[in-house]
N, C-alpha and C positions, 0 to 999 in steps of 0.2 A: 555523439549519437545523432546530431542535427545531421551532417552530413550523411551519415548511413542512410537517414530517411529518406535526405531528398534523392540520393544514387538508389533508391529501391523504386522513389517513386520514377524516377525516369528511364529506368528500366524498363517496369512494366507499362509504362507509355510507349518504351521503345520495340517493345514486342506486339503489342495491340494494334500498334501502327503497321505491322508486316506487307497490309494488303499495297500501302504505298510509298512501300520502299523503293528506288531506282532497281529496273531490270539487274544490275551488272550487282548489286549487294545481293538477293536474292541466288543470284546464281553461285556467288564465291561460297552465299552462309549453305546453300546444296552442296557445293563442292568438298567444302570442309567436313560436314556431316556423310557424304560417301565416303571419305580416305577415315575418318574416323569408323567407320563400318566396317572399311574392310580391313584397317589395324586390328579391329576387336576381334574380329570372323578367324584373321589370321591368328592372333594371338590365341586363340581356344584349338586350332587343331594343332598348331604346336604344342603345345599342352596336352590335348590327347594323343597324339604322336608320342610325346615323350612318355606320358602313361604306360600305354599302352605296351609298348619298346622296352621300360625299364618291368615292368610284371611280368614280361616273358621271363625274365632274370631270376624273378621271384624278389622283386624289391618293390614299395609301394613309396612312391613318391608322387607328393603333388604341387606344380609349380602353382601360385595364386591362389587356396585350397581355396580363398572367400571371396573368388574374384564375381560371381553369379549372385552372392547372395548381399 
């Protein structure tokens, strides 16, 4: 549990500190959070796609039902 503490407290040291982080971390921790964006963006119209597609059928399927919630 010692450990856990001090990995949380320097976590949130490591986060409070953002405004002076080196340009080039800033940019990767943006980069990653776009591609993560657009995974999730992507993942949901495929999902509605496949909906959408399989109820014309008259079949109700839902991939991730609790992926939103």
């Amino acid at each position: 549990k010692k450990w856990l503490m001090i990995a949380t407290v320097l976590a949130i040291l490591f986060v409070v500190l953002f405004p002076i982080w080196p340009y080039e971390l800033k940019y990767y921790v943006w980069y990653v959070s776009l591609i993560l964006l657009i995974f999730s963006v992507g993942l949901l119209v495929v999902r509605l796609a496949l909906y959408s597609i399989l109820s014309l059928f008259g079949y109700s399927f839902w991939l991730f039902p609790n992926l939103l919630s």
